[in-house]
Each structure stands twice: as C-alpha cells, then as structure tokens.
N, C-alpha and C positions, 0 to 999 in steps of 0.2 A: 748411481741411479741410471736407470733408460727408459730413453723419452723416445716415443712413436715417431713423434711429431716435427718435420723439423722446426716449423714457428716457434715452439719450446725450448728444442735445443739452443735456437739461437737466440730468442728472449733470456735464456738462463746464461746463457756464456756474456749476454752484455750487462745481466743483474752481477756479473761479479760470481755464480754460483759454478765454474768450474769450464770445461773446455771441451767439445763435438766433435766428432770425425764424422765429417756429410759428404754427400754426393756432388759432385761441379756442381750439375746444374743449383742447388742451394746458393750458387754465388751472388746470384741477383737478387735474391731475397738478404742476403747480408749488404747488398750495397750504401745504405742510408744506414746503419748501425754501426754505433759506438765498437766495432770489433775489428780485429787483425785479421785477414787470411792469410794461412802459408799453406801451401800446397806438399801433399806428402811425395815425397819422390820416390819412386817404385815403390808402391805400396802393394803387398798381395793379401788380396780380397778372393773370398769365395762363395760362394752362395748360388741359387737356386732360382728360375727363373719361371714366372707362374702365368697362364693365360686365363685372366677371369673373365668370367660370364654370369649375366643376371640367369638364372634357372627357368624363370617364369617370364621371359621376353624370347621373342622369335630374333633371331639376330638379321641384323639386314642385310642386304643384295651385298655380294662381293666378299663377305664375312670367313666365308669358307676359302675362299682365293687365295685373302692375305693371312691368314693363318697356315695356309700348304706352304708360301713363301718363306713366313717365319721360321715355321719348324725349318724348311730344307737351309735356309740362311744360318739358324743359327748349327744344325749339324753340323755346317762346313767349322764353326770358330774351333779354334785346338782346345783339349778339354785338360787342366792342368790337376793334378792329386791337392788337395789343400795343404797349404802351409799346416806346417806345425806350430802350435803356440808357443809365443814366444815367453821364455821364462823371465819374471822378476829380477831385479838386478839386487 
C-alpha cells in the first residue's frame, strides 16, 4: 500500500499494519508514538525536486530573489544517476 501522507504512515505502522520509510524531519511527529525509529544508513534516494506556485496569486517582494538563489544553490549539489532497484532476495 502507499500512503501520501505521513500522519497515516505513521498511524498505520503504530496500528500494527506494516512499516514506512519517511523523511528525518517525520521524527518529531513519531515522538509520542508507540513506534521504533531506526535510521537507514546510507540510503540511496532519488527523486525530483519541484518549486510550487499558487497560478492565481502574485507572489511577494523578494520571491524572485530566493528562487535565483535556490536554483544557483541547488545547481552546485552533484547530480548522481539513480540507483538501480534492488532485486528481491
């Protein structure tokens, strides 16, 4: 099953219903919950990174600034080929 949300993921991993692979930040929302954290060690993650925008709001003072930022910020990080899936044991 995949869940959006993490509120879900981690409601369903403390129902007993099976086990998440979430973001750090999710750790504080795990704090007070019946669940385990163990941290994956070198995990290779890839994905895509999006800058959203309401279409029908003028964006505010400074908006264009820290977006020239982000882009040239994230240009500089090293860009890796994705892992291959790992196969089934």
């Amino acid at each position: 099953m995949v869940c959006n949300y993490l509120e879900t993921q981690i409601a369903m991993v403390e129902a007993g219903s099976g086990v998440a692979v979430v973001p750090s930040f999710a750790m504080h929302a795990c704090a007070k919950r019946a669940i385990a954290l163990h941290a994956l060690v070198a995990p290779q993650v890839a994905g895509n990174v999006y800058w959203l925008v309401n279409r029908a709001r003028k964006l505010p003072a400074g908006t264009e600034s820290f977006n020239a930022f982000l882009k040239d910020y994230m240009s500089t990080l090293p860009v890796e080929p994705a892992p291959h899936a790992a196969q089934a044991a």
